[in-house]
C-alpha positions in Angstrom: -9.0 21.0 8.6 -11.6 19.1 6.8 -11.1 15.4 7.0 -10.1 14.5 3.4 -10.4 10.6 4.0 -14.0 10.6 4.6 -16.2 9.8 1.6 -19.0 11.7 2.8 -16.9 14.8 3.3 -15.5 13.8 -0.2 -18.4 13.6 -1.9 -19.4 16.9 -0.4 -16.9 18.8 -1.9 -17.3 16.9 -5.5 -20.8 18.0 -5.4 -20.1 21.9 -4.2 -17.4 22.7 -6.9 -19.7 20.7 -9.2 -16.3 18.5 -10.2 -16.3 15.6 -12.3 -13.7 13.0 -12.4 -11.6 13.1 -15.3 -11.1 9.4 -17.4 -8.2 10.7 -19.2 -6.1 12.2 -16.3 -7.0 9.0 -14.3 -8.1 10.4 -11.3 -8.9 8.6 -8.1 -9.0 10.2 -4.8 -7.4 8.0 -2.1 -10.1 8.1 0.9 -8.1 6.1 3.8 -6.0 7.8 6.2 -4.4 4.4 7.4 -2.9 4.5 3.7 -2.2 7.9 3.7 -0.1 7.6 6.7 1.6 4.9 5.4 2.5 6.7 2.1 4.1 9.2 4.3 5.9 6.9 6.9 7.7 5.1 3.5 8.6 8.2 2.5 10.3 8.7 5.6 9.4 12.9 6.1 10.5 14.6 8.7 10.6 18.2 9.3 13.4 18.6 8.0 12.3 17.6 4.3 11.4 19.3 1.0 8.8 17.3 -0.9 7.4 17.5 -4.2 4.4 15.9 -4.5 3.2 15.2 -8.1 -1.2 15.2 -8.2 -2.3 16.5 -5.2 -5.9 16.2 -6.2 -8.1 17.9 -3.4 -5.3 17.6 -0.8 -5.3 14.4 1.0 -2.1 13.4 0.8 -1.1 17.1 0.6 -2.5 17.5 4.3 -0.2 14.9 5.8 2.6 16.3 3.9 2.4 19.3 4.9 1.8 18.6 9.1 5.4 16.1 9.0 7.4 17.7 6.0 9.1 21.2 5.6 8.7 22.8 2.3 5.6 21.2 -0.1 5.6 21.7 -3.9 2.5 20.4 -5.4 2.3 20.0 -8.9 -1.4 19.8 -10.2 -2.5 19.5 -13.7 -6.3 20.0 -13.7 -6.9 23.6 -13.1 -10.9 22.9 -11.7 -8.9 21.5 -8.7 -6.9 24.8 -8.1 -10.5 26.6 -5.6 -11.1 23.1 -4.2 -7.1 23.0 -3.2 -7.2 27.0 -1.7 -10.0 25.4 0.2 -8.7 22.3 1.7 -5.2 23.1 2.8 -6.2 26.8 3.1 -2.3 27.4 1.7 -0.4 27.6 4.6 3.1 29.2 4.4 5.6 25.8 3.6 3.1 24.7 0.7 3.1 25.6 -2.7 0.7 24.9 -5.1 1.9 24.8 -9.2 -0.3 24.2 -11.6 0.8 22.5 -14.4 1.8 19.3 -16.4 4.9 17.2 -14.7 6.1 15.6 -18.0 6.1 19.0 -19.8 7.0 21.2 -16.8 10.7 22.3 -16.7 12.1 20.2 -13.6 15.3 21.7 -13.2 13.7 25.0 -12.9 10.9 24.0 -10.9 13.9 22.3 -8.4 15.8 25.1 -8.4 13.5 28.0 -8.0 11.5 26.2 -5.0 14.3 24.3 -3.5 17.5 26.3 -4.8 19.2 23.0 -6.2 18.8 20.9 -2.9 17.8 17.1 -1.9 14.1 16.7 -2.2 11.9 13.9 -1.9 9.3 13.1 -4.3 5.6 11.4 -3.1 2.7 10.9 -5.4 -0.2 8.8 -6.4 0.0 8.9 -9.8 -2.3 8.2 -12.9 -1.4 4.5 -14.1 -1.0 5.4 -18.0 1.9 7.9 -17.3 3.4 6.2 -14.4 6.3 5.1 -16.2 7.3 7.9 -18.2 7.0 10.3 -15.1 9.3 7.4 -12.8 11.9 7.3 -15.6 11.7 11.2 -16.5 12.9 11.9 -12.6 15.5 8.8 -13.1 17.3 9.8 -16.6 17.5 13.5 -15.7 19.4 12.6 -12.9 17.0 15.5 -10.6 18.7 15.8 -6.9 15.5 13.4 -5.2 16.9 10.9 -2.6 13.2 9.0 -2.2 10.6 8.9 -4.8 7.7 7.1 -2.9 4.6 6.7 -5.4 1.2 4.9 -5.4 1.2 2.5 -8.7 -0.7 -0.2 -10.1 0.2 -3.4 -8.5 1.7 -5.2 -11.5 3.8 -2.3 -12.5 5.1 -2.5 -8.6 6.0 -5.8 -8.9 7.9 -5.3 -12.1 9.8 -2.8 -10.5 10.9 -4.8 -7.7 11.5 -8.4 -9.3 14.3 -10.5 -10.2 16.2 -12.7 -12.7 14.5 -15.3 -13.8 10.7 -14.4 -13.1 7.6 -13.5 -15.3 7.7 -10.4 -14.0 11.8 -9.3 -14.6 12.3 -7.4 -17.3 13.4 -4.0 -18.9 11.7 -2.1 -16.4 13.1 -3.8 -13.6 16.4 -3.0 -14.8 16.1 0.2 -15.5 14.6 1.2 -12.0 17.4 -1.4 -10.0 20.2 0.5 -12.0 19.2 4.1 -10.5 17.5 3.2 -7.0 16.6 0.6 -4.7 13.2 0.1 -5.0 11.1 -1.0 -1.8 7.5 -2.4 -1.7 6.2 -0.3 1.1 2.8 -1.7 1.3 -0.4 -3.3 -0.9 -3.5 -1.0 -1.5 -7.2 -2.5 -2.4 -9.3 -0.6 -5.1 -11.7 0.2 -2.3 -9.8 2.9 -0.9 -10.4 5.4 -3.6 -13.2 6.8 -5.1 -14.2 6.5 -7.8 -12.9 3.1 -7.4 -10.4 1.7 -10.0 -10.7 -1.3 -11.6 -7.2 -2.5 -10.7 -5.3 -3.0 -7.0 -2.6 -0.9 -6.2 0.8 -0.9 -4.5 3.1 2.2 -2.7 7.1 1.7 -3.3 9.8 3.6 -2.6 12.3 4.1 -4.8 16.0 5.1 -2.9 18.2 6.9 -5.2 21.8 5.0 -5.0 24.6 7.0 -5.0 26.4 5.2 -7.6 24.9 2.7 -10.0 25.1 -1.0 -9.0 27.3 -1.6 -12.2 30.4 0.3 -14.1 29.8 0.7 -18.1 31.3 2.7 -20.2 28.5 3.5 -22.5 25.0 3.7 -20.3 22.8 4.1 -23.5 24.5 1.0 -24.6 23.7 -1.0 -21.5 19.6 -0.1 -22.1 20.1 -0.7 -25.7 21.2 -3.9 -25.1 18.5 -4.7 -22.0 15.9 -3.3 -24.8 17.0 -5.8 -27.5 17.2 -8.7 -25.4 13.7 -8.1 -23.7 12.4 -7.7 -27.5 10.8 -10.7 -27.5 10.9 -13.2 -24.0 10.9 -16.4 -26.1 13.9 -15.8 -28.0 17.6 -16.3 -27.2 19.9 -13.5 -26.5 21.9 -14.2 -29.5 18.9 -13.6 -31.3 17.6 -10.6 -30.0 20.7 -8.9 -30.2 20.9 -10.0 -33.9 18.0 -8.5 -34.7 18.2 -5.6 -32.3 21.4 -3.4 -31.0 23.6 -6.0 -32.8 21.5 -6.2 -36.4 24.2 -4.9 -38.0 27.0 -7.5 -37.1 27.2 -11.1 -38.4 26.0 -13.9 -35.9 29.5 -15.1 -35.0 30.7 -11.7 -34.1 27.3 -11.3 -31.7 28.3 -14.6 -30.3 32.0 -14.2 -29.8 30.8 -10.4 -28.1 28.2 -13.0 -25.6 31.4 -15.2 -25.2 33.8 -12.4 -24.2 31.3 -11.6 -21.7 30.9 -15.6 -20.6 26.8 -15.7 -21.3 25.9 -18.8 -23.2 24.2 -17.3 -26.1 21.7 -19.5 -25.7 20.1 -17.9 -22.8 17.2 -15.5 -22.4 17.2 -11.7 -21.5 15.2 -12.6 -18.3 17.9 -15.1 -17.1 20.8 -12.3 -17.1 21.3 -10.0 -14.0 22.6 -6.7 -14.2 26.0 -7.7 -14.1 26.0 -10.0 -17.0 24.1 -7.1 -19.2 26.3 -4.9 -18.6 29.9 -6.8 -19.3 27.7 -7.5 -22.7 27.4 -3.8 -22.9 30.9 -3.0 -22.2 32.4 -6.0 -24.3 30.3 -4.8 -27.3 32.3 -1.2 -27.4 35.9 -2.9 -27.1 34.7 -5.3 -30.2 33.5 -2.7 -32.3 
């Protein structure tokens, strides 16, 4: 097993495949083991595990996976990485290597074909401009994962994880409390990748609940209203929602919905816990 984590051996391989990082898939290959194995330890694999992992790259992560885990899927996009994978892991029988794009891939199939419908749990280091999207892909589809474990940029970690009443609270942080229970796992310096990004990183774990922290009737109406009142930070709810999910009702019917739900209307989105969003939600459908 060559020893993925060392830059020289990196660099090595770069140079015999003649590979060349690609800008617009944003790729960085993570060269420290102690952060590989801690990747892997927030995951929580075991044996007993089937993992997808989303960007394999040339296998670093993919080696750790596959010694703890069960059954690895590795989902890769760039296809000049498919010799330098056979290569590195050498394809042993519980890994799988698919080639192809996860936001365009069919999931469902991909889940059922490999792991016939079961649990899985999801670990990746993914590009920073489709972080998102990919996160909220897994989350709205309602896919069978139980973790999703991922390397992001810092910020976007932190987003994830805050609360009411911060800078960093928002739509996002919603959206990601409502389906899991995110979990920092730990912090990750720019120096441990190469090439090295101009940006620190962070590993959390997201745990899927089983139920969502909140009852609504109407779940696109809960994120339509956590859209509208996030619209603009400095304005009140009553505002936003007037000129958002709400622009077609008069002002004293937005403000008798905020009053039915006991938020002063004079608040800001980032004040409101998920609670309070979604008795605005469920208050808005009985005054329609």
């Amino acid at each position: 097993m060559n020893l993925l984590t060392s830059p020289r051996v990196v660099k090595e391989i770069i140079e015999k495949y003649n590979f060349r990082f690609s800008k617009s898939l944003g790729q960085n290959f993570l060269i420290d083991r102690n952060i590989v194995e801690k990747i892997v330890e927030g995951a929580g694999i075991t044996p007993e595990d089937r993992v997808l992992e989303i960007g394999p790259g040339i296998g670093t992560l993919t080696q750790e996976l596959i010694a703890r885990g069960g059954q690895v899927v590795a989902v890769e996009i760039d296809r000049n990485l498919l010799p330098i994978l056979e290569e590195t892991l050498a394809y042993p029988a519980n890994l799988t290597i698919v080639h192809g794009d996860i936001l365009k891939i069919d999931l469902d199939k991909l889940v059922n074909e490999f792991f016939k419908g079961q649990d899985f749990k999801v670990v990746a280091n993914l590009p920073y401009y489709i972080t998102t999207p990919i996160i909220m892909r897994f989350l709205e589809e309602e896919l069978p994962f139980s973790t999703l474990t991922v390397m992001i940029q810092k910020e976007v970690a932190q987003r994830m994880v805050a609360q009411p009443a911060t800078k960093e609270y928002g739509a996002l942080s919603l959206a990601i409390q409502y389906y899991t229970k995110p979990r920092i796992v730990c912090s990750v310096s720019s120096s441990v990748f190469m090439p090295k990004p101009k940006v620190d990183s962070m590993v959390i774990a997201l745990d899927r609940r089983d139920s969502p922290p909140v009852q609504v009737e109407d779940r696109d109406m809960l994120f339509q209203v956590i859209r509208s009142a996030f619209a603009k930070r400095r304005k009140t709810l009553l505002n936003n929602l007037a000129s958002g999910v709400l622009k077609e009702w008069d002002r004293d019917r937005v403000v008798e919905v905020l009053e039915a739900a006991q938020v002063d209307p004079q608040r800001r989105g980032e004040t409101l816990s998920i609670g309070e969003f979604a008795n605005i939600a469920n208050n808005i459908l009985h005054l329609q």
